[in-house]
PASE-142537 format. One line per field, with one value per residue (C-alpha): x, y, z; residue number from 1. Coordinates in nm, 2 decimals, m for minus. Example, Ala and Ser with C-alpha at 12.3 -4.5 7.8 and 13.67 -1.06 7.14 Angstrom:
2
east c(1.23; 1.37)
north c(m0.45; m0.11)
up c(0.78; 0.71)
num c(1; 2)
//
This chain:
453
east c(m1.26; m1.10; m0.73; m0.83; m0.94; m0.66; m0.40; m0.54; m0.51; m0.16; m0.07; m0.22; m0.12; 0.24; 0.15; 0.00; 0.32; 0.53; 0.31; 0.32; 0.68; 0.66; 0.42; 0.55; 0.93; 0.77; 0.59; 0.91; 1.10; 0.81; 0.66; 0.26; 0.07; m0.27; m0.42; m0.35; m0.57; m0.62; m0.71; m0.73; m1.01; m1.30; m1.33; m1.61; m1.49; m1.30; m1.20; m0.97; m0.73; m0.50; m0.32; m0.42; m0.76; m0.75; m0.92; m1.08; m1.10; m1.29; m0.99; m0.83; m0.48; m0.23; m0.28; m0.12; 0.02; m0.06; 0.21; 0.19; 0.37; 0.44; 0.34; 0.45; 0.68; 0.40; 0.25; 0.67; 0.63; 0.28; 0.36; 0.73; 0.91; 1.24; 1.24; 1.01; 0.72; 0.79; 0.56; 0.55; 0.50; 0.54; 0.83; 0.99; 1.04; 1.24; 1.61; 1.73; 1.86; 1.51; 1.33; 1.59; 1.53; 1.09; 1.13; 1.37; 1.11; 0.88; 1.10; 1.28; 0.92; 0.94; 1.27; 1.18; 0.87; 1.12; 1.32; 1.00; 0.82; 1.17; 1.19; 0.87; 0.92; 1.29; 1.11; 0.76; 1.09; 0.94; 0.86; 0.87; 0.92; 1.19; 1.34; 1.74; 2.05; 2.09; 2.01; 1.88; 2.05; 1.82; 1.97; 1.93; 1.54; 1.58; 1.89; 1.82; 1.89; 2.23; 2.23; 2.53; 2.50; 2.55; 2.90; 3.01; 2.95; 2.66; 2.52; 2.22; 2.24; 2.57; 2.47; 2.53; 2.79; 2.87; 2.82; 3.14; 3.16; 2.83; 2.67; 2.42; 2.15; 1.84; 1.76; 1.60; 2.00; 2.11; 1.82; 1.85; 2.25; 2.18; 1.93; 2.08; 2.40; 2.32; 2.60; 2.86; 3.10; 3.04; 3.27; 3.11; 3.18; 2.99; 3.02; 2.92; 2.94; 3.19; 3.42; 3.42; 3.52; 3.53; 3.38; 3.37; 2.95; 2.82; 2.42; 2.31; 2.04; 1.69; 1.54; 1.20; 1.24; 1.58; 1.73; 2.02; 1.96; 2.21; 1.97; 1.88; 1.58; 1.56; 1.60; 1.32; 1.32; 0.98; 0.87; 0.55; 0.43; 0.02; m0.18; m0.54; m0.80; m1.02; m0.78; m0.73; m0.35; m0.48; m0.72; m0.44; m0.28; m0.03; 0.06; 0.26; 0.58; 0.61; 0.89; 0.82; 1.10; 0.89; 0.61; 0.56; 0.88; 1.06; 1.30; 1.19; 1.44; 1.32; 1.00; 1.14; 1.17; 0.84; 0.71; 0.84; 0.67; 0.34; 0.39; 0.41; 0.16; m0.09; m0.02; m0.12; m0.44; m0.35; m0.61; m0.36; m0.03; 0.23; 0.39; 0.62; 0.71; 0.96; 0.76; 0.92; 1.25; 1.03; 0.93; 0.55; 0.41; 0.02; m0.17; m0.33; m0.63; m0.57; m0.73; m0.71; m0.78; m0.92; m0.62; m0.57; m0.27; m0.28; m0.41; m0.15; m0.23; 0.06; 0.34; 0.66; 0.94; 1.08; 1.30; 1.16; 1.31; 1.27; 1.44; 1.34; 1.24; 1.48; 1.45; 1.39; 1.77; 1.87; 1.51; 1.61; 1.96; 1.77; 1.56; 1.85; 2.08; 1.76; 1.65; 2.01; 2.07; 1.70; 1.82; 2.12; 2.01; 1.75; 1.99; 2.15; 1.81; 1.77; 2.12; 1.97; 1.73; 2.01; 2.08; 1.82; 1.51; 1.18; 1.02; 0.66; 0.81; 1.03; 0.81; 0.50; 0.20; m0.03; m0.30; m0.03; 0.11; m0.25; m0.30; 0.01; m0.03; m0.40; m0.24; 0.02; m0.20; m0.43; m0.20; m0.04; m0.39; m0.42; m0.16; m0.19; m0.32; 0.06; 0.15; m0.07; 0.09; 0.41; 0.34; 0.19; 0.47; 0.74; 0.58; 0.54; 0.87; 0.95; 0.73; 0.82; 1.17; 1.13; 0.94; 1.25; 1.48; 1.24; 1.14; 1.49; 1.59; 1.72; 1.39; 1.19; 0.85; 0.97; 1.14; 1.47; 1.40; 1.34; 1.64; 1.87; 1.69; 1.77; 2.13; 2.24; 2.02; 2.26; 2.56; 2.52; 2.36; 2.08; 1.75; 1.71; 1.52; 1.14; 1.13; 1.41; 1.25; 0.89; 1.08; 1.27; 0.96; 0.79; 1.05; 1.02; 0.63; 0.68; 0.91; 0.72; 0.44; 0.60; 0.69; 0.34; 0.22; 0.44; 0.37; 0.00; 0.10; 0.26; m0.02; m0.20; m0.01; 0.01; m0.35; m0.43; m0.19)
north c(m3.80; m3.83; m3.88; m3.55; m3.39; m3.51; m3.39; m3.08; m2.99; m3.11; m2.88; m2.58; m2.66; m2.64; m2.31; m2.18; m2.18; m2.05; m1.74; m1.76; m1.67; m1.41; m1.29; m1.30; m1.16; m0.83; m0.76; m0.81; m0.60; m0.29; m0.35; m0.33; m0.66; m0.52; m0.90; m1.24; m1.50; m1.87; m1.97; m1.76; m1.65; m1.47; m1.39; m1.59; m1.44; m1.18; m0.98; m0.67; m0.71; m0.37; m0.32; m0.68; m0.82; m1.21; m1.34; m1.75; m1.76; m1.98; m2.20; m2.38; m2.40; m2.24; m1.89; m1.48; m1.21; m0.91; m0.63; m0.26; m0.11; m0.40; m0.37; 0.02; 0.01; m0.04; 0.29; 0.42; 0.29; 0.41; 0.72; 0.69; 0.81; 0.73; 0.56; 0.36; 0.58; 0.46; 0.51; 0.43; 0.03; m0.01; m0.32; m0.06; 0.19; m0.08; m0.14; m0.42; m0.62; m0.63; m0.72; m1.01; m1.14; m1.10; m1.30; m1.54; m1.62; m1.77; m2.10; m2.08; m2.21; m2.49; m2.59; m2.60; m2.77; m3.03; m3.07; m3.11; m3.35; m3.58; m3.55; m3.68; m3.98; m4.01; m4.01; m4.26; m4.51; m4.79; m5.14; m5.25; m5.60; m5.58; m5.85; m5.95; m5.86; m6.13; m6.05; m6.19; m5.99; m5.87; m5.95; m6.36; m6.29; m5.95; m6.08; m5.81; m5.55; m5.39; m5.35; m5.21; m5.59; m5.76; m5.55; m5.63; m6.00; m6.01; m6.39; m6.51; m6.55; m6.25; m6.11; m5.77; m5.65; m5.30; m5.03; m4.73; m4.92; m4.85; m5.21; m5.38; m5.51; m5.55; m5.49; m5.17; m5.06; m5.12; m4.97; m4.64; m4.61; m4.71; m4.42; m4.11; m4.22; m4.25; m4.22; m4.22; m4.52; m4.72; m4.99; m5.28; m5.61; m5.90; m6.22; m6.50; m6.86; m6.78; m6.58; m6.17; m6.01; m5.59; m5.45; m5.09; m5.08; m4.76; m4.74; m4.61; m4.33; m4.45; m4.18; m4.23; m4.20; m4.02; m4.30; m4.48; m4.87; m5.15; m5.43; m5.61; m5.79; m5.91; m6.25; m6.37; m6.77; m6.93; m7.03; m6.91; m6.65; m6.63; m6.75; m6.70; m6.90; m7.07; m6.97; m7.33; m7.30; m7.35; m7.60; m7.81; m7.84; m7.57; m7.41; m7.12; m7.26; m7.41; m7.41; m7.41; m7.58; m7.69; m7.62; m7.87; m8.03; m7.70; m7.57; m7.24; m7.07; m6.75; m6.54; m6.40; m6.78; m6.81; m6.56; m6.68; m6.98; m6.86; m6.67; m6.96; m7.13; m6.85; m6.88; m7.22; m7.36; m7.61; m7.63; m7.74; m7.74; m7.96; m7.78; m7.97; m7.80; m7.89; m7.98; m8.05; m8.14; m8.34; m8.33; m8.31; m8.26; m8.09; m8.05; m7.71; m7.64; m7.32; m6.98; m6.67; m6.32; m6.08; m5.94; m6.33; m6.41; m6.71; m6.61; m6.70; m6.55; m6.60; m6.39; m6.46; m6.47; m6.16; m5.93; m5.76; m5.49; m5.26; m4.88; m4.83; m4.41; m4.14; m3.94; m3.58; m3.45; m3.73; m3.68; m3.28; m3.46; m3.67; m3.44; m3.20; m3.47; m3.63; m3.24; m3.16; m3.52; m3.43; m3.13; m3.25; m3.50; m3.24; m3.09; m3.39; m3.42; m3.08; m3.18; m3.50; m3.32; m3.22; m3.57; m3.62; m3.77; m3.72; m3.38; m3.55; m3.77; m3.53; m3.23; m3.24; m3.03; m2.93; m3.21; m3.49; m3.38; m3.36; m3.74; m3.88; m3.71; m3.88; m4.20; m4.19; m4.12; m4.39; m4.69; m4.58; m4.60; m4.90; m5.06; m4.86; m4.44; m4.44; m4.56; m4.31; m4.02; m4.10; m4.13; m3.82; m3.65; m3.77; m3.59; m3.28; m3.30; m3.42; m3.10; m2.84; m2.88; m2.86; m2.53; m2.40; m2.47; m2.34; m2.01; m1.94; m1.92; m1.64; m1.57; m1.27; m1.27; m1.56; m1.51; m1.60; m1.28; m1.04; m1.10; m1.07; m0.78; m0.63; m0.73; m0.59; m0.23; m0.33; m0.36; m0.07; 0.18; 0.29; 0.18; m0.02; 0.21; 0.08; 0.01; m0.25; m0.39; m0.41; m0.59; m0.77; m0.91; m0.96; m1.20; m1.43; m1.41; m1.55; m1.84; m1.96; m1.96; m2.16; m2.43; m2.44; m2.48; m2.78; m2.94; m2.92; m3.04; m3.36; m3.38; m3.44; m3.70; m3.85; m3.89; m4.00; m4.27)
up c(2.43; 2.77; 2.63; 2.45; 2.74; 2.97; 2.70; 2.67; 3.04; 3.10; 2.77; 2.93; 3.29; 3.09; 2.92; 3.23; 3.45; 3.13; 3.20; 3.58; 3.57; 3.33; 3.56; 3.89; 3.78; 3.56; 3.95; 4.09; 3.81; 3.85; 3.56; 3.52; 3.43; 3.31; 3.24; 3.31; 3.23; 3.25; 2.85; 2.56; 2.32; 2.46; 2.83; 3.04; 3.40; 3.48; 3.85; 3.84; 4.17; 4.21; 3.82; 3.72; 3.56; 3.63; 3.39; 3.28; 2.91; 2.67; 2.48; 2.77; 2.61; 2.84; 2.87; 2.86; 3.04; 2.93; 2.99; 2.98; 2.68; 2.57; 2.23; 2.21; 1.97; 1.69; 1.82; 1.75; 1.40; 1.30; 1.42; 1.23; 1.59; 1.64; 2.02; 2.20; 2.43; 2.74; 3.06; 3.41; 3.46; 3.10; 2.97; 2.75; 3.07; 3.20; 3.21; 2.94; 3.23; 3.37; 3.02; 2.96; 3.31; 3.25; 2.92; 3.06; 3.38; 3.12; 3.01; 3.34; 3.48; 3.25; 3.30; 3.72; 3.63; 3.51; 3.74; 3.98; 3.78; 3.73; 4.12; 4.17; 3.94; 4.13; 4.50; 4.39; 4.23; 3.98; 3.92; 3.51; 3.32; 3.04; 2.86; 2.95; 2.78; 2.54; 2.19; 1.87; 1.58; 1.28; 0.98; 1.08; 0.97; 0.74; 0.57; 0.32; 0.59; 0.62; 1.03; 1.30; 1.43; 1.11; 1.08; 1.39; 1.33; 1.65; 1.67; 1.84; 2.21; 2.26; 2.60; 2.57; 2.93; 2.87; 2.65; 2.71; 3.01; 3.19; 3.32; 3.09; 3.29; 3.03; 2.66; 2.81; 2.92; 2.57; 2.41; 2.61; 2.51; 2.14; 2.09; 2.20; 1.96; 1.60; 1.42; 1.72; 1.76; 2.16; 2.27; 2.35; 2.59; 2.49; 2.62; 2.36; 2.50; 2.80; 2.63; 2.68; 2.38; 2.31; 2.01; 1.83; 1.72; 1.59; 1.54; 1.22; 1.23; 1.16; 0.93; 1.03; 1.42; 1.44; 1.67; 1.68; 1.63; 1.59; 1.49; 1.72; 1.88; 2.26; 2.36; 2.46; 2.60; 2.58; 2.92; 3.00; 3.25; 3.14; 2.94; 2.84; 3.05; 2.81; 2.47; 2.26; 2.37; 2.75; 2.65; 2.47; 2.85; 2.82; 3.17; 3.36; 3.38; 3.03; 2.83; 2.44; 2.24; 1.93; 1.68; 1.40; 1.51; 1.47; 1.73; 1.85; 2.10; 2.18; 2.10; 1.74; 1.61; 1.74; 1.61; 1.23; 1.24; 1.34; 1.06; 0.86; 0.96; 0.97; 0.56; 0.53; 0.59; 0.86; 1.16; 1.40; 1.51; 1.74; 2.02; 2.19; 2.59; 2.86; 3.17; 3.49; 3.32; 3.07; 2.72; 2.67; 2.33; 2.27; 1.98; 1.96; 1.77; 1.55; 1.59; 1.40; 1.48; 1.26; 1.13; 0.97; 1.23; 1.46; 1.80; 2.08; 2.39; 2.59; 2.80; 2.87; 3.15; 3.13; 3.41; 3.68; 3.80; 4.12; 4.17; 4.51; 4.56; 4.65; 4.98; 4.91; 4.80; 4.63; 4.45; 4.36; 4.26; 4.02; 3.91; 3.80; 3.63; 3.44; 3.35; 3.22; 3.06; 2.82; 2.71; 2.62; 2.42; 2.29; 2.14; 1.99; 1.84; 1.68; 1.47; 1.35; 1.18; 0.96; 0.88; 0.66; 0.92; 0.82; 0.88; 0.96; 1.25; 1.35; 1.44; 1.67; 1.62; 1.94; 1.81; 1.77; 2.16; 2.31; 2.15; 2.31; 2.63; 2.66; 2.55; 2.79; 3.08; 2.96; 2.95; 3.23; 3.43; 3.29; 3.51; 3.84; 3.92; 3.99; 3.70; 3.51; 3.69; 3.70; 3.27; 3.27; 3.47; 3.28; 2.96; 3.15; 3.18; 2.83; 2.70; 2.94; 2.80; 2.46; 2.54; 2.80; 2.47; 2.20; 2.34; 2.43; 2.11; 1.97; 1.74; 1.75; 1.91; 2.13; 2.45; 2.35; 2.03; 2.36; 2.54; 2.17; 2.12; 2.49; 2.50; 2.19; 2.37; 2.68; 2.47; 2.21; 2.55; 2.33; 2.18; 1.84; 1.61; 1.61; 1.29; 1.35; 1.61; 1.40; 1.09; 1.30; 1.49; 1.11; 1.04; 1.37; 1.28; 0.97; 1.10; 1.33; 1.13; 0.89; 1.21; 1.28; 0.91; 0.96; 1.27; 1.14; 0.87; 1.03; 1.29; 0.96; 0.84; 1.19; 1.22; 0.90; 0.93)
num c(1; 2; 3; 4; 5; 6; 7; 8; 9; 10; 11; 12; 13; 14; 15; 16; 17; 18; 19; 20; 21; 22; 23; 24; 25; 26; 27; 28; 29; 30; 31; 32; 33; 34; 35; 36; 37; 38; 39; 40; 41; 42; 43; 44; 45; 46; 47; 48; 49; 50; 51; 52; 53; 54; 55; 56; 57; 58; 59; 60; 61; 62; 63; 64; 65; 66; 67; 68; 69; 70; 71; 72; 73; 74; 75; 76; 77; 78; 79; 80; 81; 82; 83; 84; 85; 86; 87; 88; 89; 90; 91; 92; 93; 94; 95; 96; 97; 98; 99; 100; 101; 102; 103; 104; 105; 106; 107; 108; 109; 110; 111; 112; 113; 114; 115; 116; 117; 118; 119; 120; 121; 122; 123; 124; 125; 126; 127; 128; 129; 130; 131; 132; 133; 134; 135; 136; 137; 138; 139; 140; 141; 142; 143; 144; 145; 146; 147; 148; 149; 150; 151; 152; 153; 154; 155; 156; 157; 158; 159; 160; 161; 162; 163; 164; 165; 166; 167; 168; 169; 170; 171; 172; 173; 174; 175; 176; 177; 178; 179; 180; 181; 182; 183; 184; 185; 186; 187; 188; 189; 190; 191; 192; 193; 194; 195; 196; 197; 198; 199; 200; 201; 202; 203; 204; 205; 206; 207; 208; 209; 210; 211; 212; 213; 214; 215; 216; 217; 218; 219; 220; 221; 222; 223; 224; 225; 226; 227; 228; 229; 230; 231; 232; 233; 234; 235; 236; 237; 238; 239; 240; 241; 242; 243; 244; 245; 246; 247; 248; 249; 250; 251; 252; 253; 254; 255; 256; 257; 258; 259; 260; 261; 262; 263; 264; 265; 266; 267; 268; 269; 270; 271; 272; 273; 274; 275; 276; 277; 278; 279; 280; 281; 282; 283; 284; 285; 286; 287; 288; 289; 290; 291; 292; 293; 294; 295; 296; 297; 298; 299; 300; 301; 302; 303; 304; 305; 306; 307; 308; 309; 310; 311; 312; 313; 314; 315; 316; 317; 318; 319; 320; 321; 322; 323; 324; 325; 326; 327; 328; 329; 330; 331; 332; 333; 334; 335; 336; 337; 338; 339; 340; 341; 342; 343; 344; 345; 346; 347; 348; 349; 350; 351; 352; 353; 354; 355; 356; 357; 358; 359; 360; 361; 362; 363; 364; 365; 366; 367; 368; 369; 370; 371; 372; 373; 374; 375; 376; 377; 378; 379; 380; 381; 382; 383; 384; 385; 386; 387; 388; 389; 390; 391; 392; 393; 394; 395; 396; 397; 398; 399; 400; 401; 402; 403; 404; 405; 406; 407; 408; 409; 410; 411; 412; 413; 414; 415; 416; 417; 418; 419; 420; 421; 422; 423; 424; 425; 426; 427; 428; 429; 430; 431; 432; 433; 434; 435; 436; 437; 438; 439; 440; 441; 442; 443; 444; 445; 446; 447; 448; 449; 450; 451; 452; 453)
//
């Protein structure tokens, strides 16, 4: 209940300055704003101040602003005229320049709110764990699987230096350049066993996610960071520090090996197991007494080594720098997501319905206040940002009854130096209804989908 509560604010907080700046430029642009109001549905408060009524409302998702004339021409087409009526205050008595820049205010909010809220996360810096740049291709455990790595001939171990020359620090670097690039060929330098080598990879679109992924799996060595007071691995003498080398005289090098043969001998019906660790530059070996969750896999509460690393905050310009070239860098690859969905990825992963955004929202903030409050901001920040651009590209575009419909609809008046007949503009507006009403059938339709699965 709280995630649902805490997504539901942040989505109307976003809403709610999308309306703000509609607001604010039609007052600065003359025209009248007869209602404003904080929700939608019916009105619990309400307080008239000059032309306005403020108003609190009883759904608290996002909000409106209510302009005079703003729906006039439907009086022009019941009454079959051929222009607009246009009154004093009204958004139709207003020049075309002035009605492009009220409906572009609305998604220029959210692209500012962006920009602040990537600032923000710029000027707090951050602190995360992430595993190195080695690797551990795929296809050595899904040999079935036709991967980017397997092409390129990638072997255990390859430490991954640069991808179109940018330094690889961490499989977080590599993930973060693989993504964005389905489909797009990136010159690699690798480094396998003191040699550097150069290779051509080009990730293959994963149809389910719409990501780029070259097959791959972090490398992961097994020396252990925690490990569960009172858990039968901690009981068998394992320790922080621990390096794990064998299990039932196997050689395990990394987590993913590990992982495999806990597999295996969840399937058998063994009660113990020989893990054999590396001590103080010695070789210890401890018999472990097996336990399974519920879920019928064996129970191995341990974490390992991984890489910490620190990005110290920005002071405030360098912060308004950051938030500008990480506002612009989303929307660009944004867009590079809108063309993927012409590549064939899957309509119910793809699209996000209010109910599915609300849920990750609430489970972002959670996990993040899991760790630290700052944490938990900084999470819920970055998917204000995340959000307020998707709605800075959507309701620019050039549909009717968004804003981007509006400011079409305005230029060509600008261009041609007369009014679009209201009949026009009614059919025209019938038409963007319809559209996005079919987007919204199918986001709830995924959300659906989502939640069931």
């Amino acid at each position: 209940m709280i995630k649902i509560l805490i997504g539901l604010l942040v989505l109307s907080v976003m809403v709610f300055i999308h309306e703000v700046g509609h607001f604010i430029v039609a007052k600065l642009c003359g025209v009248v704003v007869q209602s404003f109001s904080i929700g939608w549905g019916p009105v619990l408060l309400k307080k008239k101040i000059g032309d306005t009524e403020y108003r609190l409302s009883l759904i608290p998702i996002g909000g409106y602003c209510g302009m005079k004339g703003e729906n006039a021409f439907r009086v022009a087409v019941e009454e079959k005229l051929d222009h607009i009526p246009s009154e004093d205050g009204g958004l139709y008595n207003a020049s075309p320049l002035k009605r492009m820049l009220i409906a572009f205010a609305g998604p220029f909010a959210n692209y500012l709110s962006a920009v602040l809220c990537f600032a923000i996360i710029s000027s707090l810096g951050s602190t995360y764990y992430t595993p190195s740049n080695k690797i551990v291709p795929v296809h050595l455990y899904e040999k079935e699987i036709e991967t980017s790595a397997k092409l390129a001939g990638l072997e255990s171990g390859d430490v991954i230096l640069e991808i179109e020359g940018k330094k690889i620090n961490s499989f977080r670097d590599i993930m973060q350049a693989v993504i964005a690039s389905a489909d797009t060929p990136l010159a690699f330098t690798i480094e396998r066993k003191g040699n550097v080598f150069k290779k051509t990879i080009t990730p293959l679109l994963n149809k389910k996610t719409g990501a780029g992924v070259i097959g791959v799996y972090p490398y992961v060595p097994l020396k252990v960071e925690t490990i569960a007071l009172d858990s039968t691995l901690h009981k068998a003498g394992i320790l922080k520090g621990d390096i794990i080398t064998k299990i039932n005289g196997k050689n395990v090098a990394h987590t993913i090996a590990l992982q495999r043969e806990l597999q295996a001998i969840a399937e058998t019906e063994k009660n113990e197991m020989l893990l054999e660790v590396i001590r103080d530059g010695k070789a210890i070996n401890a018999t472990v007494n097996i336990a399974k969750t519920d879920d019928g896999f064996i129970d191995f509460p341990i974490t390992f080594e991984n890489i910490k690393v620190v990005e110290s905050g920005t002071n405030f310009w360098k912060s308004i720098v950051a938030g500008f070239l990480q506002t612009h860098k989303t929307i660009k690859l944004t867009f590079r997501g809108f063309a993927m969905l012409f590549k064939g990825i899957e309509l119910k992963n793809a699209v996000s319905g209010p109910l599915r955004i609300t849920h990750m929202i609430g489970d972002v903030a959670q996990e993040g206040f899991k760790v630290s409050a700052e944490e938990g901001w900084k999470g819920i920040l970055y998917f204000i940002s995340i959000i307020s651009i998707s709605l800075f590209i959507m309701n620019l575009l050039p549909i009717p009854v968004l804003d981007g419909g509006l400011i079409l609809l305005s230029l060509i008046e600008a261009v041609m130096r007369r009014n679009i007949p209201p009949i026009v503009t009614y059919r025209v507006q019938f038409i963007g209804f319809a559209f996005i009403a079919c987007l919204f059938v199918c986001a709830f339709v995924a959300d659906v989908f989502f939640f069931i699965g």
